[in-house]
N, C-alpha and C positions, 0 to 999 in steps of 0.2 A: 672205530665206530662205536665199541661195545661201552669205550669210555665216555664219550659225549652223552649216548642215550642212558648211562649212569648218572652223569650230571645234571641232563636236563630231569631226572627223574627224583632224585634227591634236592632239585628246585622247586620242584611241584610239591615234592611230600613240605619240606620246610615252610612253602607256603600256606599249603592245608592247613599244617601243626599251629600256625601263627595264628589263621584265620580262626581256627577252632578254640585255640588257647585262651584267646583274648590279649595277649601278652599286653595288660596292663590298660587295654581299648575297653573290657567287659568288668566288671565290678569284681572282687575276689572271690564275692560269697557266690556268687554266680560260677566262676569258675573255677573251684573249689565243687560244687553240685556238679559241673559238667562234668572235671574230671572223674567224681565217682558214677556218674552213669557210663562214662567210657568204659572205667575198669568192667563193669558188670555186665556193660555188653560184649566186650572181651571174652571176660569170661564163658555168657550165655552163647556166642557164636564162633567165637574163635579171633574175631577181629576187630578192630577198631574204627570207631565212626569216620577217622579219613580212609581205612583202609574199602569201607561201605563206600563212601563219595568215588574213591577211585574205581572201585569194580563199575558201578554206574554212569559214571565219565567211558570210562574206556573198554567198556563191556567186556569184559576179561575178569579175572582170578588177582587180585592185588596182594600183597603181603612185602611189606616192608622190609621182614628181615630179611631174604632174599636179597634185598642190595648189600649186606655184609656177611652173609652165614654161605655164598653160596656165589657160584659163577652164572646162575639163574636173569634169566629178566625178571623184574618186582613184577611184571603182569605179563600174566601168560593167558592164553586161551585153554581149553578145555585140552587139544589136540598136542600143543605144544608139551604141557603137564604133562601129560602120556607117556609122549616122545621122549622128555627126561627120565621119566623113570625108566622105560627101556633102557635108556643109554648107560644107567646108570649097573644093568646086568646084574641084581639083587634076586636070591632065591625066596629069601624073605624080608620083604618092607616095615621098617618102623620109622615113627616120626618124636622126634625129640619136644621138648615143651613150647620151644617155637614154630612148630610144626615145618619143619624143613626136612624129607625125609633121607633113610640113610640104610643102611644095607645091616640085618640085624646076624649075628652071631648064632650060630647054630645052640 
């Protein structure tokens, strides 16, 4: 089951990515400007304007790297996240640059 709702989830993201990209639909200087406003909303919030579209589709916690950094669902609810990190039995929590977090070293 964990691998279907992988796939259909990495269907959805590839189609975002396309829809947002323009992949060749949207003029370049056009998307060449989107893409730097993604970066800088990346930057400012942590996330990317598909990872914004998903949170608001599927009112959950979206984050793409989770489909390869991590045994995670890309969208988790508030409670689920939680429930990870308990599971995960860390005295102290840090989060790497793709905010995936991990068990920090005394």
């Amino acid at each position: 089951m964990t691998n279907i709702t992988r796939l259909q989830i990495f269907s959805i993201v590839s189609i975002i990515n396309l829809i947002v990209s323009g992949c060749g639909i949207i003029p370049i200087q056009f998307s060449i400007a989107s893409t730097g406003l993604d970066i800088a909303l990346t930057a400012e919030t942590g996330k990317s304007s598909s990872e914004h579209i998903a949170d608001g589709v599927t009112k959950k916690d979206c984050q793409w790297s989770r489909l390869f950094a991590t045994d995670w669902k890309v969208c988790l609810s508030h409670e689920e996240y939680v429930d990870n990190l308990m599971i995960m039995n860390c005295h102290t929590y840090s989060w790497n640059f793709l905010n995936i977090p991990y068990c920090k070293e005394k």
